[in-house]
KOLROTOR-704773 format. One record per residue (C-alpha): residue in one letter; x, y negated, z. Coordinates in steps of 0.05 Angstrom, whole numbers, plus 32768, in hexadecimal, padded with zeros to 4 digits. Each point is the difference from the previous one (the first is absolute). Layout:
BEGIN
+------+------+------+------+
| mifi |    u |    v |    w |
+------+------+------+------+
|    A |    X |    Y |    Z |
...
+------+------+------+------+
This chain:
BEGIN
+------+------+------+------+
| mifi |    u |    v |    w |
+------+------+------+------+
|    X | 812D | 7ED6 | 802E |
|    X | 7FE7 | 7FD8 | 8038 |
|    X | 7FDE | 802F | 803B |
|    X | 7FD1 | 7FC4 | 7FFC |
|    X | 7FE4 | 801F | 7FC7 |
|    X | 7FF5 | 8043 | 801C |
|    X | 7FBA | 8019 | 7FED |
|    X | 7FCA | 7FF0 | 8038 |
|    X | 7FDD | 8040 | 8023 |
|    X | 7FC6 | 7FE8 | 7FE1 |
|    X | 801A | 800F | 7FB6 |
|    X | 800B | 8046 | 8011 |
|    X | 7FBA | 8016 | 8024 |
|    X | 7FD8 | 8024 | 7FC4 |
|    X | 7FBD | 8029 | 800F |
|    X | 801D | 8030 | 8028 |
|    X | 8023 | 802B | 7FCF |
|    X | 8042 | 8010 | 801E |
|    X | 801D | 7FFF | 7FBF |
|    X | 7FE8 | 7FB8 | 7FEF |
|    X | 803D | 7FE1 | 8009 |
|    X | 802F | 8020 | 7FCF |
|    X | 8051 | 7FF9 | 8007 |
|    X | 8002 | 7FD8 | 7FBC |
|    X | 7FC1 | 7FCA | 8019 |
|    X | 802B | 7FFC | 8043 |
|    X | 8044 | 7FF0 | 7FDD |
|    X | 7FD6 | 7FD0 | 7FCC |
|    X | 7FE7 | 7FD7 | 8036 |
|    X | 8044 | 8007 | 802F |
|    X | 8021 | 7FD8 | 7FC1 |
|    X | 802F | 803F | 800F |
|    X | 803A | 7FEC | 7FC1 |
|    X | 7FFF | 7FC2 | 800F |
|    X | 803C | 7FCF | 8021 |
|    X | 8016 | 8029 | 8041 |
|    X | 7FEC | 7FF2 | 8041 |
|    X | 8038 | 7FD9 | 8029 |
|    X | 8009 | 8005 | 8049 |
|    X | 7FC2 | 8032 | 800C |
|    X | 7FF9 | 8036 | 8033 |
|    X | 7FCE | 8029 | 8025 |
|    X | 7FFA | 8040 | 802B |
|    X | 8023 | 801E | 803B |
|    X | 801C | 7FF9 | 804E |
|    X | 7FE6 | 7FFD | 8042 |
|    X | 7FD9 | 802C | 8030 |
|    X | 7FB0 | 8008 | 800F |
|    X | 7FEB | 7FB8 | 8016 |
|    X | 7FF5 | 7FB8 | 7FEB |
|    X | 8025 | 7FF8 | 7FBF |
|    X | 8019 | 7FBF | 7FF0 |
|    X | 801F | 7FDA | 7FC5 |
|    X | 8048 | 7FED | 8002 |
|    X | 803B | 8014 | 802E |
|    X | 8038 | 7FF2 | 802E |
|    X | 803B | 7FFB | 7FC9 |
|    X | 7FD6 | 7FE7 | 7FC0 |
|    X | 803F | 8005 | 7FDA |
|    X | 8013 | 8042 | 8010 |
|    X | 7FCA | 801E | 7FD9 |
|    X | 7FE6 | 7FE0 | 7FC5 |
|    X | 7FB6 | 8011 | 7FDB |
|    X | 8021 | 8020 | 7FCB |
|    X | 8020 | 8034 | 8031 |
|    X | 7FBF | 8016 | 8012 |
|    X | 7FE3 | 7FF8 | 7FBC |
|    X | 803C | 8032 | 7FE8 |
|    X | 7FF3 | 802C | 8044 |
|    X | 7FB9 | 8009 | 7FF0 |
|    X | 8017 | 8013 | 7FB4 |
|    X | 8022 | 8033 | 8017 |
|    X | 7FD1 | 801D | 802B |
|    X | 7FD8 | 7FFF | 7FBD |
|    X | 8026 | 801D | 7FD4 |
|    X | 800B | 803D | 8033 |
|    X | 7FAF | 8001 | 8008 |
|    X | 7FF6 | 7FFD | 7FB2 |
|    X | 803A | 8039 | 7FEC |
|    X | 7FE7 | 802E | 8035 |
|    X | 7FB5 | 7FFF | 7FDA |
|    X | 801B | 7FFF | 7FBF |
|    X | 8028 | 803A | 800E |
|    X | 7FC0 | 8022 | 8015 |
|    X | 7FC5 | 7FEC | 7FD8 |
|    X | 8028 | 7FF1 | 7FC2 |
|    X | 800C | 7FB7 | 7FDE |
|    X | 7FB9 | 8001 | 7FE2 |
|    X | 7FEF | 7FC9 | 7FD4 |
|    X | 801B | 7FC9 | 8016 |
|    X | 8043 | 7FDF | 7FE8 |
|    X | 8036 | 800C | 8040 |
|    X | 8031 | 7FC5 | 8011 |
|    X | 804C | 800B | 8009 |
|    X | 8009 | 801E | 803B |
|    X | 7FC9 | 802E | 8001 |
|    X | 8010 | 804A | 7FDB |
|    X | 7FD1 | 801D | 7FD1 |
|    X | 7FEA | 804D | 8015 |
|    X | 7FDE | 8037 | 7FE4 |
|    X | 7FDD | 8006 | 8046 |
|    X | 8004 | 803A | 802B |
|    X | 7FAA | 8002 | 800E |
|    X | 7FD2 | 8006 | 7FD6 |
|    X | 7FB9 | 7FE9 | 800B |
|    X | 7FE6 | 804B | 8010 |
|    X | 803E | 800A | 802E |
|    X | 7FE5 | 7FB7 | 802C |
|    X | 7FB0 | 8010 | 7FFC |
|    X | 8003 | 804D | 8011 |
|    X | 8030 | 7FF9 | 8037 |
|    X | 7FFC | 8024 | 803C |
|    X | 8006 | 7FB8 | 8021 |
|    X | 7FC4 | 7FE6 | 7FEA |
|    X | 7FD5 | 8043 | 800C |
|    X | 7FC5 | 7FEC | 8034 |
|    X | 7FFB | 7FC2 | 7FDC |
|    X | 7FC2 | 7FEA | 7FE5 |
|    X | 8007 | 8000 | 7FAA |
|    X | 7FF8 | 7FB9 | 7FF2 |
|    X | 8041 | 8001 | 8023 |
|    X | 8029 | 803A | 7FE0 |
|    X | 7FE6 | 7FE4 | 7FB7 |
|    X | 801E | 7FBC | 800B |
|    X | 8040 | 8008 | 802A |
|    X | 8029 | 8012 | 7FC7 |
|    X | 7FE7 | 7FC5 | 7FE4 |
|    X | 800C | 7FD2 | 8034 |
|    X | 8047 | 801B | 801A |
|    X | 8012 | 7FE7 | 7FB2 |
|    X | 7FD6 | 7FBC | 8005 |
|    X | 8035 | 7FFA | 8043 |
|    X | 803F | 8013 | 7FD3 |
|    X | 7FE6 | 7FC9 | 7FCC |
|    X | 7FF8 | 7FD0 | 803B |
|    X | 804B | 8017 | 8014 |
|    X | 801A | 7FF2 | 7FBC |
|    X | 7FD1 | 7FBE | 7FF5 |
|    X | 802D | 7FE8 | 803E |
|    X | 8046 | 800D | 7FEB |
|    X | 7FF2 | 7FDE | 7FBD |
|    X | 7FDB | 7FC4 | 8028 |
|    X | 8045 | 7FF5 | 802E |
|    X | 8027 | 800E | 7FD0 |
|    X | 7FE1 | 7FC3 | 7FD3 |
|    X | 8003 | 7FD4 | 8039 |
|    X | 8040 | 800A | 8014 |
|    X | 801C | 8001 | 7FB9 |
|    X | 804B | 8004 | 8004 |
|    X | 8001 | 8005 | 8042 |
|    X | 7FE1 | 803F | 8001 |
|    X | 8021 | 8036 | 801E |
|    X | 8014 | 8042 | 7FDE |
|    X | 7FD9 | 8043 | 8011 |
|    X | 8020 | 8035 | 8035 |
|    X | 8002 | 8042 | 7FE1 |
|    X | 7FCD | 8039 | 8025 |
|    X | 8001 | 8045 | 800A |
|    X | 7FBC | 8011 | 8013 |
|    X | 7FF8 | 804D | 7FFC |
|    X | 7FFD | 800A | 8040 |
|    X | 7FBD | 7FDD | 7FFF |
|    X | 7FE0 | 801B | 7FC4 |
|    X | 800B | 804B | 8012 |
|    X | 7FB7 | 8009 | 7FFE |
|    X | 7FBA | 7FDD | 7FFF |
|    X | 8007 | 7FF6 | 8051 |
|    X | 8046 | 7FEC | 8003 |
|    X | 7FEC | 7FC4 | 7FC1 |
|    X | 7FC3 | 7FEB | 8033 |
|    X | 8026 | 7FFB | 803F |
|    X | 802E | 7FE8 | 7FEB |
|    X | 7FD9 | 7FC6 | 7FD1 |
|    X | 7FDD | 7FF1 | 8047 |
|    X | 803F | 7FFC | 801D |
|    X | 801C | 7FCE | 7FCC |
|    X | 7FCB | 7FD2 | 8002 |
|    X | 7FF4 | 7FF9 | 804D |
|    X | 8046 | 7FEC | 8005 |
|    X | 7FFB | 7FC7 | 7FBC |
|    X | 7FC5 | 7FE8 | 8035 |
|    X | 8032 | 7FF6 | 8031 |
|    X | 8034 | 7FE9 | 7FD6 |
|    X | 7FCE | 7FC9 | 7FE6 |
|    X | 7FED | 7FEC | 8047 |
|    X | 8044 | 8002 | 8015 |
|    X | 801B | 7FD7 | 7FD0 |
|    X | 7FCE | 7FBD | 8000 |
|    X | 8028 | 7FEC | 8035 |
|    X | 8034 | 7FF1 | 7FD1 |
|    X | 7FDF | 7FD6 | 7FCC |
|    X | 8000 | 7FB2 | 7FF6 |
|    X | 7FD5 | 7FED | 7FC2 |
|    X | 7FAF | 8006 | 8011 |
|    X | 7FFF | 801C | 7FB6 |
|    X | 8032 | 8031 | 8009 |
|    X | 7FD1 | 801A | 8044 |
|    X | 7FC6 | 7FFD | 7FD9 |
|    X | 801C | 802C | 7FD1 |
|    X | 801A | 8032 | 802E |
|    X | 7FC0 | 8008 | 8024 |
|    X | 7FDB | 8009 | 7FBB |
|    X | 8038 | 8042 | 7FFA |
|    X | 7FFF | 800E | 8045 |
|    X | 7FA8 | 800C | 8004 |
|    X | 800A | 802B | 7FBF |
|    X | 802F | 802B | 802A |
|    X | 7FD4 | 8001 | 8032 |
|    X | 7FCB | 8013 | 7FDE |
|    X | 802B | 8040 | 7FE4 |
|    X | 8014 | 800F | 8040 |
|    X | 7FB8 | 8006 | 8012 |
|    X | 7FEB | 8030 | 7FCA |
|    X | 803F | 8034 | 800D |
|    X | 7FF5 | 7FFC | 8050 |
|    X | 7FB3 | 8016 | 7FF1 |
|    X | 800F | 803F | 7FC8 |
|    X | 803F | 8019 | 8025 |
|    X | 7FCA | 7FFB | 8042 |
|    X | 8014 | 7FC9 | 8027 |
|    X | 7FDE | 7FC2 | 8019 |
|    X | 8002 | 7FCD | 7FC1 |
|    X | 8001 | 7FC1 | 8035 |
|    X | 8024 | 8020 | 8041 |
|    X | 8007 | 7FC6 | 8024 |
|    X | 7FE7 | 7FB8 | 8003 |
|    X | 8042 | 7FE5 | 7FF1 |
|    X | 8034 | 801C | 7FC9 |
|    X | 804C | 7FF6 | 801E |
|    X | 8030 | 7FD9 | 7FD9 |
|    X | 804A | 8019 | 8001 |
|    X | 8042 | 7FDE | 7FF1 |
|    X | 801B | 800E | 7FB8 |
|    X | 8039 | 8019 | 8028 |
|    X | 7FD6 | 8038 | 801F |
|    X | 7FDD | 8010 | 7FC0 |
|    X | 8045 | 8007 | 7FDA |
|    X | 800F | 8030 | 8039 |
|    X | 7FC9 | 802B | 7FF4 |
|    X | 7FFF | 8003 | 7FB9 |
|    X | 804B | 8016 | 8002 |
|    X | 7FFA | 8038 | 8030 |
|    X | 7FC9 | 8022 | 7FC9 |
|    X | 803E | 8003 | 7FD1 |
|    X | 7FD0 | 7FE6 | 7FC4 |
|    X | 8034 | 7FD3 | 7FF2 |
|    X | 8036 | 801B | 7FDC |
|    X | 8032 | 7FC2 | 7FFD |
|    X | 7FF0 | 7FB6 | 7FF7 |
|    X | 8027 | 7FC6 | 7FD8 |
|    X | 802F | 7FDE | 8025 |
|    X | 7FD3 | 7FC0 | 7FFF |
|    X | 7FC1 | 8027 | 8023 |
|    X | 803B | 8020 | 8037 |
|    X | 800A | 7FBD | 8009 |
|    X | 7FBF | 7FE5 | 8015 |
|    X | 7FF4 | 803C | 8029 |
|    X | 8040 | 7FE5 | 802F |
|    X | 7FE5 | 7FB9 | 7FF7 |
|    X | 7FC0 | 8016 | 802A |
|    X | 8024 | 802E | 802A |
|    X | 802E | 7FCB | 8012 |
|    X | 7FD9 | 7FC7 | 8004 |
|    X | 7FD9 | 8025 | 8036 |
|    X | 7FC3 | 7FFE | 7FD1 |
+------+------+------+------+
């Protein structure tokens, strides 16, 4: 698959209903099972401030580094909402766990969280905290085809200690997709191929726009600041490590980790 062939915005915008564009019409028009993306990347690495594409050592990190960096980020995003909402319908891809689910819809829309909330938004947020595990899932299958053999393996998580009740599950969802902003915003420092930004930024607004939605029901400002701060995949690996969600990670992933660290990225 070429990203040339990635679907234009424009395919996607329905009449409003955030449901419109469904996984399987997103991976029909991605060509997602197609010939695998070579030499792709997008997503994470520098601080708040002019981002830029390229770098100082253009070898040192290729696209697909950051393609597989952002994958990873992924499938941590897409276990940890499995794990609480359940697989629902969808078909998982390797890498992603099926689950049982530890909340069920009554335990997200009657939560003490959302009391003081008006009822259009209690009705829907168990809804849309399950149209953002879809979107989760939607991109680990979507790297995952572009990368194709390249693709690198899935961490194993441990996230109890972020599902120990409806509160814990928002917080720390909020937390988890303020930081994939970053990540995103870090990382397009780091990418080569206009496609391969393109691409990222299409992920990186959907984040965004998750982000958004947990920062306003967990009762924080959904747009804090006029700028979002990018940090270095270095940073982010950091961070997601001392939550000790990840359990242990194939030697191959270990090994990109140390390629950022030591590459200064």
């Amino acid at each position: 698959m070429s990203m040339n062939h990635l679907p234009r915005l424009e395919e996607f915008v329905g009449n409003g209903n955030a449901h419109a564009a469904t996984r399987g019409t997103f991976l029909r028009k991605a060509g997602i099972g197609g010939a695998a993306l070579v030499g792709g990347g997008v997503l994470l690495g520098a601080s708040a401030g002019t981002a830029r594409a390229g770098h100082d050592n253009p070898a040192a990190i290729t696209d697909v580094d950051v393609l597989n960096f952002a994958l990873t980020l992924e499938y941590l995003e897409a276990a940890f909402y499995v794990q609480a909402l359940g697989s629902g319908s969808q078909t998982l891809p390797p890498g992603v766990p099926a689950s049982a689910g530890k909340f069920k819809r009554g335990a997200i829309t009657g939560a003490k969280q959302l009391a003081g909330f008006g009822g259009r938004i209690r009705s829907t947020s168990y809804s849309y905290l399950s149209a953002i595990r879809d979107h989760e899932v939607t991109h680990v299958a979507f790297l995952r085809g572009a990368l194709g053999g390249a693709a690198a393996p899935a961490c194993t998580f441990d996230f109890s200690k972020g599902l120990t009740s409806v509160g814990t599950f928002l917080a720390t969802a909020r937390t988890l997709e303020n930081t994939g902003v970053m990540a995103y915003d870090g990382a397009i420092r780091y990418v080569d191929a206009g496609d391969n930004l393109q691409a990222g930024a299409q992920i990186a607004t959907v984040e965004a726009r998750h982000a958004a939605y947990l920062n306003l029901i967990t009762r924080q400002s959904p747009f804090p600041h006029a700028f979002d701060a990018g940090k270095k995949p270095s940073e982010i690996v950091a961070a997601v490590l001392a939550t000790g969600f990840i359990k242990e990670c194939p030697p191959s992933v270990l090994a990109l980790f140390a390629k950022f660290k030591n590459n200064g990225a």
